[in-house]
C-alpha positions in Angstrom: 0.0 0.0 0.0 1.3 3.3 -0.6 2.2 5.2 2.3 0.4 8.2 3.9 1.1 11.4 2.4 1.8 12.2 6.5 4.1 9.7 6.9 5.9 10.6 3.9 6.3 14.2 5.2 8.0 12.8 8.5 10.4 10.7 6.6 11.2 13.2 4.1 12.5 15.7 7.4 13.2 13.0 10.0 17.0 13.7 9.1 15.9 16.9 11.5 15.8 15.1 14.1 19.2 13.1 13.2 20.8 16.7 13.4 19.3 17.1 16.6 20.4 13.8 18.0 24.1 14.2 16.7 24.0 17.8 17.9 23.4 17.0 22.0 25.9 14.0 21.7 28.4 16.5 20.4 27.6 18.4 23.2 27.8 15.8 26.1 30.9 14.0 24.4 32.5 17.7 25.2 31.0 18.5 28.1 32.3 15.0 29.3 35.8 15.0 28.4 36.1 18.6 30.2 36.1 16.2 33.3 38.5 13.7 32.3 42.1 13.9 33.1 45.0 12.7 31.3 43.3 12.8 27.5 46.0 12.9 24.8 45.8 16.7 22.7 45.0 15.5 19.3 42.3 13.4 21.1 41.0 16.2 23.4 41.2 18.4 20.0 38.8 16.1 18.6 36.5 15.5 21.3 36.3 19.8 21.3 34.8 19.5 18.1 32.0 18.4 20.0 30.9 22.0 20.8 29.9 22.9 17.1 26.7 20.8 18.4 25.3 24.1 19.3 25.9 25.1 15.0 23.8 21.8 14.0 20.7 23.1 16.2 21.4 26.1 14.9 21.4 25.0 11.6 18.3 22.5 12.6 16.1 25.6 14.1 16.5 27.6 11.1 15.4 25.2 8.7 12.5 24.3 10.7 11.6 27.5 11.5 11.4 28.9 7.6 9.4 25.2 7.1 7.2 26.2 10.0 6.7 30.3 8.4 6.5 29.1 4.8 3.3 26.7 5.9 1.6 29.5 7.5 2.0 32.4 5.3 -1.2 31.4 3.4 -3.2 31.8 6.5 -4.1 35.1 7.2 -5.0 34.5 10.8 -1.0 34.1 11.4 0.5 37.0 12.9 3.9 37.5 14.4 2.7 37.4 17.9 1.2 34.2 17.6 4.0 33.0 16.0 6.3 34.3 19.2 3.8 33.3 21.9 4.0 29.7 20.2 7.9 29.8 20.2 7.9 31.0 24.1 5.6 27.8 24.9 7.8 25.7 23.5 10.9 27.1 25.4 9.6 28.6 28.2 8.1 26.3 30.4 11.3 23.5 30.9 13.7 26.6 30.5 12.5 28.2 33.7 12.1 25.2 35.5 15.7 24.5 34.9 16.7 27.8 36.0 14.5 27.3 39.8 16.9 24.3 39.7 19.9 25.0 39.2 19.9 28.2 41.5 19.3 25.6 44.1 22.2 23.4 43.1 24.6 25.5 42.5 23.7 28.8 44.3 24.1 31.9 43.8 28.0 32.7 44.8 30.9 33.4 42.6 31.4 31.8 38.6 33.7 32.0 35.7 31.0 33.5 34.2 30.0 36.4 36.3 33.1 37.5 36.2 34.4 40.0 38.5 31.0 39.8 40.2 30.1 38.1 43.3 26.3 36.5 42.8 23.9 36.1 40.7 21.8 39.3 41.0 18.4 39.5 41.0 18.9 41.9 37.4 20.4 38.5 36.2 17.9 36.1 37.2 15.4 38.8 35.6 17.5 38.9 32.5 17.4 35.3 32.2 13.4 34.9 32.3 13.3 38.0 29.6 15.9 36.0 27.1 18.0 38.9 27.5 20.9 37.7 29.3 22.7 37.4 25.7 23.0 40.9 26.3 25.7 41.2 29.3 28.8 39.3 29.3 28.5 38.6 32.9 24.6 37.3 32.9 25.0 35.3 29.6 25.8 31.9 30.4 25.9 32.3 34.4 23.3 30.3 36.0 22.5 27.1 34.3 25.9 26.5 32.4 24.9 26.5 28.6 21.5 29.3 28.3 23.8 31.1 26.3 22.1 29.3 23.4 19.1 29.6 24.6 19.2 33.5 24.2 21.2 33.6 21.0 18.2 31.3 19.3 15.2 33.4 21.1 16.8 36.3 18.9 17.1 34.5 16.0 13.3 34.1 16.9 12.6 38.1 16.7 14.2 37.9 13.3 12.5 35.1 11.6 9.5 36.7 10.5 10.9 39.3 8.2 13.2 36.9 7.1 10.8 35.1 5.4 9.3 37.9 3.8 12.9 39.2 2.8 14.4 35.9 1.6 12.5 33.9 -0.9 15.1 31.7 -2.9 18.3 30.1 -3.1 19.6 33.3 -4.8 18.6 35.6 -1.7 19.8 33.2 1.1 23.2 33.2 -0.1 23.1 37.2 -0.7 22.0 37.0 3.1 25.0 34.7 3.9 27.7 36.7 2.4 26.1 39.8 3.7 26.0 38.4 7.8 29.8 36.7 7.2 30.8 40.4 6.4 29.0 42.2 9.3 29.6 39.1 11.5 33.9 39.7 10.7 33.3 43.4 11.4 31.4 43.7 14.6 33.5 41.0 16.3 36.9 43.0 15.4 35.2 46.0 15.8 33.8 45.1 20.0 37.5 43.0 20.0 39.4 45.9 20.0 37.4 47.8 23.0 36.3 45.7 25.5 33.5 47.0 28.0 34.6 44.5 30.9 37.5 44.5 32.6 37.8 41.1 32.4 39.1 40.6 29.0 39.6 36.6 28.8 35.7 36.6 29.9 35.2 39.5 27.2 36.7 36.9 24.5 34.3 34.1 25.6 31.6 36.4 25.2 32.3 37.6 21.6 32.6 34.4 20.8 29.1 33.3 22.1 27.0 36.3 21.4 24.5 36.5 18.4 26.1 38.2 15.9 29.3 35.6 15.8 26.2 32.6 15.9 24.3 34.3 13.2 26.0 32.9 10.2 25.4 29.1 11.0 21.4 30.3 11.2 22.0 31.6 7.7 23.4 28.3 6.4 20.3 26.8 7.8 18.6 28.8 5.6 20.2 28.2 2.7 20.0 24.2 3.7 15.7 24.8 3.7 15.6 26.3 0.5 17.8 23.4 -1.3 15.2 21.2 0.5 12.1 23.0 -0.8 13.2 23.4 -4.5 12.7 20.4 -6.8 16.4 20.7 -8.1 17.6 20.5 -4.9 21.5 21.1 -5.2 21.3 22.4 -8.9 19.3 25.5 -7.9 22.4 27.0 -7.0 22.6 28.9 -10.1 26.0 30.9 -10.7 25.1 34.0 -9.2 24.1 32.1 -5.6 26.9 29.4 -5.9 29.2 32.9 -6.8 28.1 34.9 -3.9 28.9 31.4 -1.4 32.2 31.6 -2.9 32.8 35.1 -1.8 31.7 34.5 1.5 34.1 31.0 2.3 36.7 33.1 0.6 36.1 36.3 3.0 36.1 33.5 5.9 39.0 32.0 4.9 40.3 35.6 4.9 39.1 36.6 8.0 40.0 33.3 9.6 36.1 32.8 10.7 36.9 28.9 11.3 33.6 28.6 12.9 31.2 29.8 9.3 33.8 27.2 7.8 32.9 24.7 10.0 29.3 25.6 9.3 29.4 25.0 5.7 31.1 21.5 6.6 27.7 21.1 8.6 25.5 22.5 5.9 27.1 20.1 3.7 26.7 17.0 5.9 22.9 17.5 6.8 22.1 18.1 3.3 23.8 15.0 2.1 22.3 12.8 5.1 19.0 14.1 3.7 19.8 13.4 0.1 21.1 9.7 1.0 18.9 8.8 3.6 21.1 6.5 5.4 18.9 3.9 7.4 21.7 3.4 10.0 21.2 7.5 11.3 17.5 8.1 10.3 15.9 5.3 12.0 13.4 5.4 15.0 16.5 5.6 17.8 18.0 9.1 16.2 14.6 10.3 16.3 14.0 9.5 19.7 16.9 11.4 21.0 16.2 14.3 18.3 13.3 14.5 20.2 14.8 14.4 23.3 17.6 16.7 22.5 16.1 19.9 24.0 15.5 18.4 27.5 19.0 17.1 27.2 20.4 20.1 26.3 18.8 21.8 29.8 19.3 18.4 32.1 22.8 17.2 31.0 24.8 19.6 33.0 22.3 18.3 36.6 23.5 14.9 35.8 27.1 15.7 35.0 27.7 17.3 38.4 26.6 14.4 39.9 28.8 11.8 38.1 31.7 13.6 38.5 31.5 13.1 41.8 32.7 9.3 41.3 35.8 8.0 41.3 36.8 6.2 37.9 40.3 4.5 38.3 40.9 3.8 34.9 42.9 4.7 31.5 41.8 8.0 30.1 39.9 6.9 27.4 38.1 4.1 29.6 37.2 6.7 32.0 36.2 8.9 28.7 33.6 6.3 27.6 32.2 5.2 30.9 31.5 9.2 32.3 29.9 9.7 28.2 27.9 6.4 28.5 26.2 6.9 31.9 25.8 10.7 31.1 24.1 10.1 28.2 21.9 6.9 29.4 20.7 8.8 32.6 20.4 12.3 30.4 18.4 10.5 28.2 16.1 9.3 31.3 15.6 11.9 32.8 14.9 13.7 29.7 11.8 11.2 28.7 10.1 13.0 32.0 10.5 16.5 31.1 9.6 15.8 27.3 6.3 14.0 28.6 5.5 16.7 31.6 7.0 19.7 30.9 8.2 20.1 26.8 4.7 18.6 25.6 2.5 20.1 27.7 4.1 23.3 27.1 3.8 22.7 23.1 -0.2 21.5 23.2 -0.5 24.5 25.1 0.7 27.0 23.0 -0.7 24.6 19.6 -4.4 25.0 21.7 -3.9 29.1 22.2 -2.5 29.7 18.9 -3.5 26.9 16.7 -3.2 28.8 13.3 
């Protein structure tokens, strides 16, 4: 029997939720080995790669997002704030939940990340429920340990609607692309050469986190939905688009912006898992932790702290494997109870509100 046309639908984007999967294991594998003495360099250089996880959701959230936008723009009951309020119910509820928690755990004393201050204020606590800590150096990744993200993507969020009304082909994404490469290179030497903080290792961190250095990867997303959408796939990349992406991994190669580089490695990857559809990464145990990635994103850190507290007598790379293995089978646990009573309720929530 031929299959549903909404069962082909999931299959033709379940290589979404492979990205996903592969992003929070990149994320845990690096998280991990920051706990593990005695790794070789070229090994622990490597296993660093692990935090370009953030780039795939990234590049995992924009393409969804223009999928999501594109869907609705027929409808003329969609409006932006519906389209926000539906966004904050799907981040909102787990995300401050994990913030009640780890203030618990963890307090509210002294941080890498708060820098020259002594606690967490209640400006930054504040800033954190408003998706504005992105905005401070010394709020922006202070409490939980990895909501720098968090804010970076919720302004990626103000964004997306005149995005899609701005960009409406190949041709226009990679005009976008070259365009936020160049202002990307620009601001980040620009804030590099007078920092705000006195703290200028912390000030580094920062520029390297904040929005306008993450923007690019969102861009290649883009670009990766509108090869998805068109027919020709690959081959819409006329001369003028597949120009203009030369420019701009030229300018990066230029500018030494080995993160965008990376990027297009990532672009390149996702679009070929979706081209090929390999069984042995889109199959029903990727999609599980896809799923599960966002909850494992907020939890992982809880359960870290935890099993660092044990004592593994072994090799390195022993001691790797069993600290990545129990993180990521009691992550993934844990996880399966927030998805079911916090992430989904949250979601059906918003859905019922704003069902447009």
């Amino acid at each position: 029997m031929p299959k549903a046309l909404g069962e082909m639908e999931h299959e033709k984007l379940q290589f979404v939720d492979t990205l996903r999967a592969l992003a929070i294991i990149g994320v845990l594998l690096v998280h991990v080995s920051q706990h593990v003495d005695g790794i070789s360099g070229w090994i622990q250089k490597g296993l660093n790669m692990g935090a370009k996880g953030v780039a795939l959701f990234y590049l995992a959230s924009a393409f969804t997002l223009f999928l999501s936008l594109s869907r609705r723009s027929q409808d003329r009951r969609e409006t932006t704030s519906a389209y926000l309020l539906r966004r904050f119910f799907r981040i909102a509820p787990l995300y401050y939940i994990m913030l009640g928690i780890y203030l618990m755990v963890n307090g509210t004393g002294p941080r890498f990340w708060l820098g020259d201050q002594d606690t967490v204020t209640i400006a930054n606590i504040a800033a954190h429920i408003l998706f504005l800590n992105g905005l401070n150096p010394y709020w922006m990744n202070s409490i939980i340990g990895v909501e720098w993200s968090i804010a970076v993507e919720c302004m990626f969020y103000l964004l997306v609607p005149v995005l899609c009304k701005l960009i409406r082909s190949v041709r226009h994404a990679a005009w976008f692309v070259l365009i936020i490469v160049v202002l990307s290179f620009a601001l980040n030497k620009g804030f590099a050469t007078y920092s705000w903080i006195s703290d200028h290792f912390l000030w580094g961190h920062y520029l390297y986190l904040w929005f306008p250095n993450q923007l690019p990867v969102f861009a290649l997303g883009i670009i990766l939905f509108f090869l998805w959408r068109n027919e020709q796939h690959w081959k819409s990349i006329d001369r003028i688009s597949g120009g203009v992406l030369l420019v701009s991994v030229l300018f990066a190669l230029w500018g030494g912006m080995t993160d965008y580089l990376i990027g297009g490695g990532l672009l390149l990857g996702a679009y070929a898992l979706y081209y090929w559809q390999p069984g042995w990464m889109l199959n029903r145990v990727w999609s599980w932790i896809g799923r599960l990635s966002y909850s494992m994103y907020l939890t992982h850190m809880l359960v870290l702290g935890l099993i660092t507290q044990m004592n593994f007598p072994f090799a390195p790379i022993v001691n790797l494997i069993m600290m990545f293995m129990m993180t990521l089978l009691l992550t993934a646990g844990l996880s399966w109870l927030t998805y079911l009573w916090i992430e989904q309720p949250g979601i059906l929530l918003g859905k019922n509100l704003f069902p447009v």
